[in-house]
Backbone as XML, in Angstrom:
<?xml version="1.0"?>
<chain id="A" units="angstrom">
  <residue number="1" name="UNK">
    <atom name="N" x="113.045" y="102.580" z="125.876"/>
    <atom name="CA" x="112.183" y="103.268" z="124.950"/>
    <atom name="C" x="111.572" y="104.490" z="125.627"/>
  </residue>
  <residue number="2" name="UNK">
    <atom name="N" x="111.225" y="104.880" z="126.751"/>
    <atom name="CA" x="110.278" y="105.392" z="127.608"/>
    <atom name="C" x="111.556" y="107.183" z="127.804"/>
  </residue>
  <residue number="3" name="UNK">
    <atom name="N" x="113.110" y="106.910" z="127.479"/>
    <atom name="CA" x="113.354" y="107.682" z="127.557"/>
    <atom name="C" x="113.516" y="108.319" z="126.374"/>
  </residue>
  <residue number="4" name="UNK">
    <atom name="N" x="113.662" y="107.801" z="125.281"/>
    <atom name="CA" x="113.761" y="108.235" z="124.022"/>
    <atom name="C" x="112.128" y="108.613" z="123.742"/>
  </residue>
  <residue number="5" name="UNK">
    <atom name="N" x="111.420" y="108.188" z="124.263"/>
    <atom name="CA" x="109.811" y="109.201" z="123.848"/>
    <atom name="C" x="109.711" y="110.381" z="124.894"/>
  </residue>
  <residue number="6" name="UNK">
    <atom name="N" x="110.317" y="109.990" z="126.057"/>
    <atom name="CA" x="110.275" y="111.354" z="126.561"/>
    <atom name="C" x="110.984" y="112.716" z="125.730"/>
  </residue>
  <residue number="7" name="UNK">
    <atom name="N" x="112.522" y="111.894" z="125.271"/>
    <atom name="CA" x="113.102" y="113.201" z="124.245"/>
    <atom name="C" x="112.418" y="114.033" z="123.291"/>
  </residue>
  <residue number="8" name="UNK">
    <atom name="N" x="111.644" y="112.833" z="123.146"/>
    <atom name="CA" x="111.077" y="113.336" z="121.600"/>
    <atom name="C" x="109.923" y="113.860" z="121.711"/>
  </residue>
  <residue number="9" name="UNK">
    <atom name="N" x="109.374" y="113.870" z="122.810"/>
    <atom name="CA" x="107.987" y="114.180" z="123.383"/>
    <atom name="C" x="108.384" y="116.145" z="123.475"/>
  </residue>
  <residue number="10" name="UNK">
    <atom name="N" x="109.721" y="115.851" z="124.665"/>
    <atom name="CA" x="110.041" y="117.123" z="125.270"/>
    <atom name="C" x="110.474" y="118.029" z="124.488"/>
  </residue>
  <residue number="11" name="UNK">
    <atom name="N" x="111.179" y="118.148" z="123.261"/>
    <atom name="CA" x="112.009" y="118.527" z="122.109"/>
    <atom name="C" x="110.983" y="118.715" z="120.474"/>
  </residue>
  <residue number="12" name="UNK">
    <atom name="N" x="109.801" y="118.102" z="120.281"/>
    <atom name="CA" x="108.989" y="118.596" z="119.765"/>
    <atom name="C" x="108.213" y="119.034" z="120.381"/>
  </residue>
  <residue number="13" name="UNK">
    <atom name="N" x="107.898" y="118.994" z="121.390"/>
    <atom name="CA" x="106.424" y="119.372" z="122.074"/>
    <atom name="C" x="105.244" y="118.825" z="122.150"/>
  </residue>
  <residue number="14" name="UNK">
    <atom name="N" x="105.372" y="117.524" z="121.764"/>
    <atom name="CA" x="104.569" y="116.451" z="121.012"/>
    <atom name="C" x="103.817" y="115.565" z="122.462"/>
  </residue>
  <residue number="15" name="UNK">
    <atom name="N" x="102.478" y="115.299" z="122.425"/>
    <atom name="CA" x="101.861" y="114.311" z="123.576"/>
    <atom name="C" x="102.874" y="113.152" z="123.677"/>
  </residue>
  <residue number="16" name="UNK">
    <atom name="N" x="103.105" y="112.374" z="124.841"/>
    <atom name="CA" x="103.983" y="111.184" z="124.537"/>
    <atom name="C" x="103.354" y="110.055" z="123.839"/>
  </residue>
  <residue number="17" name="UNK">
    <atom name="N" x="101.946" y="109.935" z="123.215"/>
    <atom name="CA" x="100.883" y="109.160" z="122.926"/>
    <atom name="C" x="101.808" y="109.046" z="121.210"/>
  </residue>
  <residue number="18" name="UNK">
    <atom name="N" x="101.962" y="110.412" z="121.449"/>
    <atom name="CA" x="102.154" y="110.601" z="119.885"/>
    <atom name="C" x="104.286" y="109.871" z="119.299"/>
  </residue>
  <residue number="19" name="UNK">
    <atom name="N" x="104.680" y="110.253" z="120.672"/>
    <atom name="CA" x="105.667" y="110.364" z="120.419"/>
    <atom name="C" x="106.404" y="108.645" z="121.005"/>
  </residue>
  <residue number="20" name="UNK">
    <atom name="N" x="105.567" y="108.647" z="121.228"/>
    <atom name="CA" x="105.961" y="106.594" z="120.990"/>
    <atom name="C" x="105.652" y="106.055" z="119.922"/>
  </residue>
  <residue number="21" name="UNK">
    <atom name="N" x="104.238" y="106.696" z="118.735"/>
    <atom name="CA" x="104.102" y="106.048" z="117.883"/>
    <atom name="C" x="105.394" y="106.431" z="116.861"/>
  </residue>
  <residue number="22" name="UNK">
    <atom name="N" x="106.125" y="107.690" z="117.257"/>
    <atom name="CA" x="107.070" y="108.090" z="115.953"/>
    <atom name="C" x="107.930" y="106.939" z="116.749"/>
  </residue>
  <residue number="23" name="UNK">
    <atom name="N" x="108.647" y="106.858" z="117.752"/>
    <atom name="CA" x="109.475" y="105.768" z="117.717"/>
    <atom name="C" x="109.355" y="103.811" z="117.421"/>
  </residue>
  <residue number="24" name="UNK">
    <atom name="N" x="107.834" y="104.006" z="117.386"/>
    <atom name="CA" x="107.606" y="102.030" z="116.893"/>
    <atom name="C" x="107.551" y="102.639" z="115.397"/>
  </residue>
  <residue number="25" name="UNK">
    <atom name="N" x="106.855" y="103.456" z="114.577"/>
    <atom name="CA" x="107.001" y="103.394" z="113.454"/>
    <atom name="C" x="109.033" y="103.712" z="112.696"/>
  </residue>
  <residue number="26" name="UNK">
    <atom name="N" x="109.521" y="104.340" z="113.248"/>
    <atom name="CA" x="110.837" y="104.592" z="113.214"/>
    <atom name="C" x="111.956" y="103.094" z="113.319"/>
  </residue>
  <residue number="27" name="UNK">
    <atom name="N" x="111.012" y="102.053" z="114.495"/>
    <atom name="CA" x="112.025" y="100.891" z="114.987"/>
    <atom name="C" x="111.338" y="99.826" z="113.600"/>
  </residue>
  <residue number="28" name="UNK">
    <atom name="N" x="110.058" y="100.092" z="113.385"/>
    <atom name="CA" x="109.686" y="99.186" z="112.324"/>
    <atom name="C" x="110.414" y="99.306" z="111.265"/>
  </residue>
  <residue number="29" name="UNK">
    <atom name="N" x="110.649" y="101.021" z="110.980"/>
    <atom name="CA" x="111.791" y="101.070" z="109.393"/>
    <atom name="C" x="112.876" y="100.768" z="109.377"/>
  </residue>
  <residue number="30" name="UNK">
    <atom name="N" x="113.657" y="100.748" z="110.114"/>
    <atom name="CA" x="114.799" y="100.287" z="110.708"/>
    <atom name="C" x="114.960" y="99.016" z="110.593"/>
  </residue>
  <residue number="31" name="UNK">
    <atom name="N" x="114.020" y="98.023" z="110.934"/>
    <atom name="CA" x="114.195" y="96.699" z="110.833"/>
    <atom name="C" x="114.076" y="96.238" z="109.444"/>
  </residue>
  <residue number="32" name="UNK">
    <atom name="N" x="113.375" y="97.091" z="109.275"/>
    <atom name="CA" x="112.797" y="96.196" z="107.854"/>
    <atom name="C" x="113.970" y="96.388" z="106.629"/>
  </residue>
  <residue number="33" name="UNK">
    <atom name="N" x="115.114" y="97.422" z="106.898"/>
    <atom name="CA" x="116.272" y="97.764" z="106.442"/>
    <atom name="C" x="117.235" y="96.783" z="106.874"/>
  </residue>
  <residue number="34" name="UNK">
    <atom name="N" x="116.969" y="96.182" z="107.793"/>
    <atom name="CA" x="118.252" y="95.163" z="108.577"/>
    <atom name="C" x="118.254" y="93.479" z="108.251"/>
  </residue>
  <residue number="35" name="UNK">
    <atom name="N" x="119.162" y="92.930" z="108.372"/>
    <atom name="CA" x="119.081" y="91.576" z="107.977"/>
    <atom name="C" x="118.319" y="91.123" z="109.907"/>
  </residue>
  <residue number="36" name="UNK">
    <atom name="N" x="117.299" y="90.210" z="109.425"/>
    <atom name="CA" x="116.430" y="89.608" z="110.872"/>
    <atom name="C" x="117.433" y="89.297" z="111.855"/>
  </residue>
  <residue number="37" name="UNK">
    <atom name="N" x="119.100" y="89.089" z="111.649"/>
    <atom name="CA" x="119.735" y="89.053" z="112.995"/>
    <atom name="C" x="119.911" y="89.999" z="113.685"/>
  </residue>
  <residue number="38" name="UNK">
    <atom name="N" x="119.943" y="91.439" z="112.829"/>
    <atom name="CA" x="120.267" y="92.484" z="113.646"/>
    <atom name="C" x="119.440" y="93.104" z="114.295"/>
  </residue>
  <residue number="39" name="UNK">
    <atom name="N" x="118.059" y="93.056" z="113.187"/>
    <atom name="CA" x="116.744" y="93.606" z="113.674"/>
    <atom name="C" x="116.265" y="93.739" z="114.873"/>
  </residue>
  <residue number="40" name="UNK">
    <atom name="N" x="116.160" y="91.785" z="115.430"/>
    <atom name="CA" x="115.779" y="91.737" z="116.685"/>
    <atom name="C" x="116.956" y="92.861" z="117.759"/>
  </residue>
  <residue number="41" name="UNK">
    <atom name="N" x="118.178" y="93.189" z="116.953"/>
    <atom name="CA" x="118.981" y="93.668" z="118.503"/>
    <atom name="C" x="117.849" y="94.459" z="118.276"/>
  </residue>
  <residue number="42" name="UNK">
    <atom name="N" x="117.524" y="95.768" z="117.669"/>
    <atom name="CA" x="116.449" y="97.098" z="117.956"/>
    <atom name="C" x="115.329" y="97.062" z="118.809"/>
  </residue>
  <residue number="43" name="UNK">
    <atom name="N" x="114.783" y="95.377" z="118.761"/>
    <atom name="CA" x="114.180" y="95.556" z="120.182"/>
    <atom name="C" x="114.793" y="95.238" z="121.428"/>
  </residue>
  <residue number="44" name="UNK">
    <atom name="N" x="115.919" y="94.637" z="121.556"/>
    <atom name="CA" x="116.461" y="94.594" z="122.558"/>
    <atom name="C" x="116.755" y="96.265" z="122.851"/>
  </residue>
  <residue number="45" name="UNK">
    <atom name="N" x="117.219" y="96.785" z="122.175"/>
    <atom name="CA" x="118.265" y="98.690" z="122.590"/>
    <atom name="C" x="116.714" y="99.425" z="123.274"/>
  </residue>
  <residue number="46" name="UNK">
    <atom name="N" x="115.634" y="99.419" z="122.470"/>
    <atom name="CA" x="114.636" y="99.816" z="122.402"/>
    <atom name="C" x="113.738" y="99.253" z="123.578"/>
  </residue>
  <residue number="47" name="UNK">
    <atom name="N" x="113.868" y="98.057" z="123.800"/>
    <atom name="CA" x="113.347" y="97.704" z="124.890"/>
    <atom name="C" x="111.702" y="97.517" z="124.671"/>
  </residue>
  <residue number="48" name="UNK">
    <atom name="N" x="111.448" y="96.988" z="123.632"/>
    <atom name="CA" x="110.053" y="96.952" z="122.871"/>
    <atom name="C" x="109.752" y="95.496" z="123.257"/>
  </residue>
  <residue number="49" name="UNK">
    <atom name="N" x="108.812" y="95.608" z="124.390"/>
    <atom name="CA" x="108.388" y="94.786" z="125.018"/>
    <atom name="C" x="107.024" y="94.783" z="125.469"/>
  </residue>
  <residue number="50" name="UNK">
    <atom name="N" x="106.188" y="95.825" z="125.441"/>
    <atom name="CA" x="105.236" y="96.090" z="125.988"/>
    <atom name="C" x="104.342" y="96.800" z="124.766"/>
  </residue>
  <residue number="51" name="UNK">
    <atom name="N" x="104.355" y="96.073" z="123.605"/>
    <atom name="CA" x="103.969" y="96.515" z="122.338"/>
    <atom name="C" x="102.455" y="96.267" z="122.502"/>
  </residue>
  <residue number="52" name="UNK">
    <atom name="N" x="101.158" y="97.088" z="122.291"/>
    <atom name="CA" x="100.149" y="96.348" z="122.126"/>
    <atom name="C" x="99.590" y="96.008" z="121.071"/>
  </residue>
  <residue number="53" name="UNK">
    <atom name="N" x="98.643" y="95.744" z="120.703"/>
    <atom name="CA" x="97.810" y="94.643" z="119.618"/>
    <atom name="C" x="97.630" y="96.025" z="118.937"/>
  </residue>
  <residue number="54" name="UNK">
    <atom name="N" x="96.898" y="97.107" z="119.545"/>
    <atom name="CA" x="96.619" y="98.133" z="119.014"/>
    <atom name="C" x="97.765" y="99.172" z="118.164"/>
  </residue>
  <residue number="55" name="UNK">
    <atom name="N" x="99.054" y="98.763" z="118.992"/>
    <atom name="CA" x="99.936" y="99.694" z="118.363"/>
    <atom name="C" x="100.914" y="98.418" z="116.987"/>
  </residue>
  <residue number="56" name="UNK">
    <atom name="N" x="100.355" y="97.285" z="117.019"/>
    <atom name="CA" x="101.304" y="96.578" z="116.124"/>
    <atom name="C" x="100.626" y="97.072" z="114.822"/>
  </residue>
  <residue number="57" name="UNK">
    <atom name="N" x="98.981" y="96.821" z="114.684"/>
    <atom name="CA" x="98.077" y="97.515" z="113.608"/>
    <atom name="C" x="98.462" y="98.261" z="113.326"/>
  </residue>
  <residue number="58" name="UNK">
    <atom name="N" x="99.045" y="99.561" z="113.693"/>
    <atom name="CA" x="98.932" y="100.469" z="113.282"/>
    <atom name="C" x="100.533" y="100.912" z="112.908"/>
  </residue>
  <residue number="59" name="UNK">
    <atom name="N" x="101.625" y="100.256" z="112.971"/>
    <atom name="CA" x="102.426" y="99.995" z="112.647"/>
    <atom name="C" x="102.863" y="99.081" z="111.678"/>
  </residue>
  <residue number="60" name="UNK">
    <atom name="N" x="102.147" y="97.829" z="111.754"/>
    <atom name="CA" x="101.930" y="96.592" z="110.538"/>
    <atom name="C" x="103.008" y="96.210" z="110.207"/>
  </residue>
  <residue number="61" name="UNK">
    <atom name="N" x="103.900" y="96.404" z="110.820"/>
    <atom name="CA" x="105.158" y="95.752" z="110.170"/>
    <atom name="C" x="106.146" y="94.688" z="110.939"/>
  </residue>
  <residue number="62" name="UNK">
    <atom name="N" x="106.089" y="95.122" z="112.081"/>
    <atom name="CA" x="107.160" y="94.492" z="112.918"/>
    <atom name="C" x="106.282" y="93.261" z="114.207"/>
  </residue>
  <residue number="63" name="UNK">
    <atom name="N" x="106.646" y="92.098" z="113.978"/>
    <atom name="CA" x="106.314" y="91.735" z="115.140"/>
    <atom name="C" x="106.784" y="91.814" z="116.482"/>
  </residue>
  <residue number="64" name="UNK">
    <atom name="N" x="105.581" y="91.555" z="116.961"/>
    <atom name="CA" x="105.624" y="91.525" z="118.657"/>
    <atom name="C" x="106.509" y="90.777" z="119.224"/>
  </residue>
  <residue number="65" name="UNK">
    <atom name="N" x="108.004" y="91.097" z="119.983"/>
    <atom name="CA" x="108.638" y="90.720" z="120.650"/>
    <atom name="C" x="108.651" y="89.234" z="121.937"/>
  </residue>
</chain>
């Protein structure tokens, strides 16, 4: 995950604060499009492991790994 927010950090110009929340809100839509077997792979690719309490709120959709 840490390199895909750097992309997206470096390529918009965006704080990386900001640019992790576009990728958990992005992995949340994604899942919620997928049947629950595939879903979980997105946190495996993604590597969404280190989710906090603060960023699940504010995402609301996906649970914590």
């Amino acid at each position: 995950m840490e390199e895909l927010i750097k992309q997206i950090s470096d390529k918009l110009g965006i704080p990386k604060t900001t640019a992790r929340k576009v990728v958990l809100v992005t992995a949340s839509f994604l899942k919620s499009k997928m049947p629950q077997s595939v879903a979980a792979e997105v946190d495996m690719i993604l590597e969404l492991k280190d989710i906090t309490e603060e960023e699940t709120k504010f995402v609301g959709l996906f649970k914590i790994p």
